[in-house]
N, C-alpha and C positions, 0 to 999 in steps of 0.2 A: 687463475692462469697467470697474471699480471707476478703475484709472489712466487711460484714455479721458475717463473722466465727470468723473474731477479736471482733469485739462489743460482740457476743455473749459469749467468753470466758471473757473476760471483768468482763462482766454484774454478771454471775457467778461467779465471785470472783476467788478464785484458784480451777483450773482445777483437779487438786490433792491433794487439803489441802494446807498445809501451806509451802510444799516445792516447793519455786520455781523455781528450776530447773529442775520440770515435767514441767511447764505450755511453756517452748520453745518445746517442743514434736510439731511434725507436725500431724493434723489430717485430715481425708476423711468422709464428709458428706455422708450418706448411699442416699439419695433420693434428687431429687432436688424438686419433688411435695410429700410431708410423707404420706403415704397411710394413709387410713381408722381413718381420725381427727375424734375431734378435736383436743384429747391431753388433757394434763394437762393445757395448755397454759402458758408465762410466760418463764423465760432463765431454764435451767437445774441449778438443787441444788448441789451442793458438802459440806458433815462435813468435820471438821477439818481433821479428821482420814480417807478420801478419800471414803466417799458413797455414791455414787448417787440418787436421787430421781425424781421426775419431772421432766423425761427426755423429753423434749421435742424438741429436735435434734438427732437423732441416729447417732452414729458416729466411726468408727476406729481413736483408737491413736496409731500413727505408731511410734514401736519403731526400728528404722535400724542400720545392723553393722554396723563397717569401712569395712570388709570384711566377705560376706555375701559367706554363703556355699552353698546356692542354695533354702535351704530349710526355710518353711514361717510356720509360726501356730497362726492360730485363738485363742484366749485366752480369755473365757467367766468366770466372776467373780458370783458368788452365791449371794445369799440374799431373798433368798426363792422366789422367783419372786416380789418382793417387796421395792427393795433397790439392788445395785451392789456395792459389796464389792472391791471395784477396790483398795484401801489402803491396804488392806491386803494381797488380792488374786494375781488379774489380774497384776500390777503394779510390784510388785517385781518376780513375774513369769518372765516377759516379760523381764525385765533388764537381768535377769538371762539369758533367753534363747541368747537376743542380744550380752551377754558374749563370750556367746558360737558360735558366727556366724549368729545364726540361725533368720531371721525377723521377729517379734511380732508383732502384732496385736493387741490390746483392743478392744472388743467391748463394747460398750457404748449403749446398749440396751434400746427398749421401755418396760416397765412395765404391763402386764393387765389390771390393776384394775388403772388408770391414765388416764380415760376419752378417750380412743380409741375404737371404732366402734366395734371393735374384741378381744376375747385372744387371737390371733393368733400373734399378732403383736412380740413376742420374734422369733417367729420360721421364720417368714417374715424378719427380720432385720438380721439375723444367717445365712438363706439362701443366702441375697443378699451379704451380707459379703465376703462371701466365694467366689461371682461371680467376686465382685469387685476385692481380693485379687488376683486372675488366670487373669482375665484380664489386670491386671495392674504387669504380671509376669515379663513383662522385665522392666520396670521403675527400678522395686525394686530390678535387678537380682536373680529373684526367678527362681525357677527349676516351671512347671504349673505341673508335677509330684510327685512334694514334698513337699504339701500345706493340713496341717492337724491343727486339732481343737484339744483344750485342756479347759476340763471345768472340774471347783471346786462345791460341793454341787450342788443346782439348776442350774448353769451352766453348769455343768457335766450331769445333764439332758438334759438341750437343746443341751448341743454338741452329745449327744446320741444320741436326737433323731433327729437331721439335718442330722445326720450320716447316720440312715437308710431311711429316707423320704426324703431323697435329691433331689429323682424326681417330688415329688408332689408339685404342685402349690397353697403356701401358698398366693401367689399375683399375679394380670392380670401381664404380661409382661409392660415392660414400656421401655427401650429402646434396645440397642445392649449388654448392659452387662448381660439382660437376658435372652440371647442365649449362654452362658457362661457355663457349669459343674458347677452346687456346691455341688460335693461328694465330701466330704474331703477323702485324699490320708491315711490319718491314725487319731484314733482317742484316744483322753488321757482323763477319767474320774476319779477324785480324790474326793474321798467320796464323791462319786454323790445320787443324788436323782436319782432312776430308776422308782420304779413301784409306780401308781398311785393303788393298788389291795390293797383290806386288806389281813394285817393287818398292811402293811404298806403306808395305807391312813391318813396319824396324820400329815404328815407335813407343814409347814406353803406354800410351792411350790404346793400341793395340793387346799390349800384354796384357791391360789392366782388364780392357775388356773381352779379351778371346782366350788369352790363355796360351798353352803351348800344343791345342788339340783343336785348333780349328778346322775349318775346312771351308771349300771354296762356297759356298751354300751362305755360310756364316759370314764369311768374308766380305759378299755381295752386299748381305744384309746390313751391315753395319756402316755401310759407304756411302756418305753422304749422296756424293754425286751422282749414285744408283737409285737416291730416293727421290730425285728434283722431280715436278710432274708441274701438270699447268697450274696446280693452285698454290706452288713454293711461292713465297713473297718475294716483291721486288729485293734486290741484296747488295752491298757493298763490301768490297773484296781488297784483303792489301797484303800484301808478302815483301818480302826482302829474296830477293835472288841468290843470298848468303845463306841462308836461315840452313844451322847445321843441324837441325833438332825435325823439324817438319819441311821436305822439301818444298819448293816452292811449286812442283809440280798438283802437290796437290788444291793451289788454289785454281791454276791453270786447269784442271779435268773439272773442276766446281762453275768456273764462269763457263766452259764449253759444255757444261751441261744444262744451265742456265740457260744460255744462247740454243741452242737444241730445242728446247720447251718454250722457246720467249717469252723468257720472265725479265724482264729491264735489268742491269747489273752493271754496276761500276766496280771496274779494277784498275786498283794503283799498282803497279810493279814499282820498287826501291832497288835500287843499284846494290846497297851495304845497306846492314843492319841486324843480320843475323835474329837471333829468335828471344821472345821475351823481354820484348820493347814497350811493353801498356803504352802510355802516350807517345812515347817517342824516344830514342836513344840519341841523347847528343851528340854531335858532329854528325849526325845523319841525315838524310833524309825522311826518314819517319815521325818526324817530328810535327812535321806537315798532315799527318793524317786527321788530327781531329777537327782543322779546321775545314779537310775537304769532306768529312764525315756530317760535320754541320752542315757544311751548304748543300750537299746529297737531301740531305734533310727537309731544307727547305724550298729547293725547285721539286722533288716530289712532295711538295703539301703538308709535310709534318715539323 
């Protein structure tokens, strides 16, 4: 598997663009059979500026401390389900949180619309993730108590909604890891995509995953804030009141669905900053978010 995973990074060129001192990163193949091919077929693509397309390997890239706190988080990158912005998003998150102790995760997702049997196939990769990470809790000295997700735009969708359907079976069982928990312990959505409802059906996460034949039925389903129920984890919320891409309404129906269920939930509202900020967009206020994300962190116990 170890020579597979080399050729394959290989093949792909740089794993992260052009810096190579992401491509020694250690990564974990999600499936050793990839459910519901065929796939795009062909090695995964990476741009210079780290975005993936033709993923046709799913995979965590694990980024570990020297000295790990306990606590682990899943790190899903945006791109409207169409592309994984791991350059801008997932990548400098994950470094950031490794600063801090804490063990990163990248997921390196399957796409819908990339020649797979299913759209299902993000929320199947998300879930098994999460089994793999709790299973593999002592390898990494993880806490299997302190294992939360953190997603940007369209990731911030799927980390929402793994959040709440953590029990449903996106895929048959396939070995021991999926007898595993994948409720993430806490969850981070940063100018996420939430509701698939109008009026905020315009986004390209929309297209990616409904199509042009949806229906209201569909619509429901696919909406985060229609899936919040009493076992969603606690959640931290952050938008920009700019954000031209995912209105800001949709964190607002997320935390008021949150608050409905009493699930504890922090939300930052940003004055400017428009969409596609990962850590923060200078001269703005979003800047501030990782450091309130940390201490979210650490007055809830993780």
């Amino acid at each position: 598997m170890r020579k597979i995973l080399f050729v394959f990074l290989w093949v792909s060129g740089l794993v992260f663009g052009q810096n190579t001192s992401q491509n020694n990163l250690p990564s974990i193949p999600l499936w050793k059979n990839i459910p519901d091919g065929p796939g795009p077929g062909g090695s995964t693509q990476i741009s210079p500026k780290g975005s993936f397309t033709n993923v046709s390997v799913p995979q965590l890239i694990v980024h570990q401390p020297k000295s790990p706190t306990g606590t682990a988080v899943l790190i899903i990158s945006g791109g409207g389900y169409a592309h994984i912005e791991s350059g801008s998003e997932s990548y400098p998150a994950a470094e950031w949180l490794k600063s801090q102790g804490i063990t990163a995760f990248e997921l390196i997702y399957r796409l819908p619309d990339e020649g797979w049997s299913t759209k299902l196939v993000p929320f199947q990769d998300a879930q098994r993730a999460m089994r793999i990470i709790r299973k593999n809790a002592g390898k990494y000295k993880i806490n299997p108590d302190k294992i939360g997700v953190l997603g940007f735009s369209a990731g911030g969708h799927l980390a929402g909604y793994i959040s709440s359907t953590f029990d449903t079976a996106y895929y048959p069982p396939k070995d021991d890891i999926d007898k595993v928990s994948a409720k993430p312990n806490f969850t981070g959505m940063i100018y996420p995509v939430v509701s698939m409802l109008p009026p905020n059906n315009k986004t390209h996460s929309f297209k990616s995953l409904l199509g042009k034949t949806s229906d209201k039925e569909e619509e429901i389903k696919y909406s985060v804030e229609r899936q919040v129920n009493a076992q969603t984890p606690i959640t931290f919320l952050t938008h920009a009141k700019d954000d031209p891409i995912s209105p800001v309404e949709n964190s607002i129906l997320m935390y008021q669905a949150l608050k409905s269920n009493a699930i504890p939930v922090e939300f930052h509202l940003f004055s400017t900053g428009g969409h596609g900020w990962g850590l923060g967009k200078k001269g703005t206020d979003t800047v501030e978010w990782p450091a309130m994300f940390l201490n979210w962190l650490k007055v809830n116990g993780f």
